[in-house]
N, C-alpha and C positions, 0 to 999 in steps of 0.2 A: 747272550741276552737278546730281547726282541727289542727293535726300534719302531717305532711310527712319527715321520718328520711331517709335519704339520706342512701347509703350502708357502709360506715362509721361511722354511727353513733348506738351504742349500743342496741341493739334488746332487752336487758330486760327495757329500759325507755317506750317501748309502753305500757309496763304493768303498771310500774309510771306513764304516763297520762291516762290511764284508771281507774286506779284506783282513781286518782282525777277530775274526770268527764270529761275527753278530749278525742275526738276521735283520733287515731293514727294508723300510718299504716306505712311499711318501704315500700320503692322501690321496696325490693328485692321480693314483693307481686305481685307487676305489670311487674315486667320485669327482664331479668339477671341482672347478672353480668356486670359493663363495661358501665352504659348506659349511655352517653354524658351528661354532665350540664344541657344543655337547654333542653333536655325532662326531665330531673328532675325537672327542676325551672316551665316548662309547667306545668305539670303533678302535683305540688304542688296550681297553681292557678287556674286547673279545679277540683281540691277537695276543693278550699278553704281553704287551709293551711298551715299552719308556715311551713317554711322548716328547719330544725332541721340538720346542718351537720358542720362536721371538716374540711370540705375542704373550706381554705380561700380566692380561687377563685371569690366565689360568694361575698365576702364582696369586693372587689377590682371591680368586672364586673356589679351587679346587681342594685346599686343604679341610675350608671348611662346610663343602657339599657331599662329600666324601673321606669318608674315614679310612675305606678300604681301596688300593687302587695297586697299579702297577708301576706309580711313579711317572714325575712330570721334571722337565728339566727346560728351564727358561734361560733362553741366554739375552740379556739387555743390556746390549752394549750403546753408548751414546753416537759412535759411528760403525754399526756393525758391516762385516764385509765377510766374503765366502773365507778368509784363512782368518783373523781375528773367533770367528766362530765356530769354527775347526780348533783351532787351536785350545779355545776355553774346552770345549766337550774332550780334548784327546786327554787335557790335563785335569778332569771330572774321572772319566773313566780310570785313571791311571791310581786316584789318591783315595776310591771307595772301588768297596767288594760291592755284588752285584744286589746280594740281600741290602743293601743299605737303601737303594733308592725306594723299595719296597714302601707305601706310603707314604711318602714323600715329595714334597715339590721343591727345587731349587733352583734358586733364582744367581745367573753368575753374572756376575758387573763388569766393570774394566779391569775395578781392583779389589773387588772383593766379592764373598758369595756370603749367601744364607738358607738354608732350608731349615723345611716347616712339617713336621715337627723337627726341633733343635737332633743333631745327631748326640749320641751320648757320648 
């Protein structure tokens, strides 16, 4: 699978998808500092990949400005930290196939998750 971690999201997890066969890459590659959502969410569907970020904007905006996407994956933790949000994504990828995230945003808590639309 492709990743795209938002500037938020922990710079040592590309190395955890790389190391488990996924290609990944942060923002901070293509562009500054600061760069708006929607070139992020862009820019995540012209590489073809999960977008990987804390910011739970896109789980509130993205399911219903697009229908069609590559998959969004929100982790909002109340004290998130680089292994806390490592650990949510390692046990995300571990419990869905990879077709699952496919329009989809999911949003993972302390203790619980949800995506949108419901999986079946």
């Amino acid at each position: 699978m492709n990743f795209l971690l938002d500037e938020n999201f922990p710079k040592s997890v590309v190395d955890f998808l790389k190391d488990e066969g996924h290609a990944a890459c942060g923002v901070l590659e293509l562009a500054e500092q600061g760069t708006d959502d929607r070139s992020v969410f862009e820019w995540a569907q012209q590489k073809q990949a999960v977008l990987l970020t804390t910011d739970r904007d896109f789980f509130h905006t993205i399911p219903w400005l697009f229908a069609e996407h590559h998959g969004v994956i929100v982790v909002a933790l109340k004290q998130p930290n680089r292994a806390a949000i490592l650990l949510k994504l390692k046990w995300i990828l571990e419990m869905l196939s990879p077709q699952d995230f496919r329009n989809r945003v999911f949003q993972l808590r302390d203790n619980s998750w949800i995506a949108v639309p419901p999986l079946p």
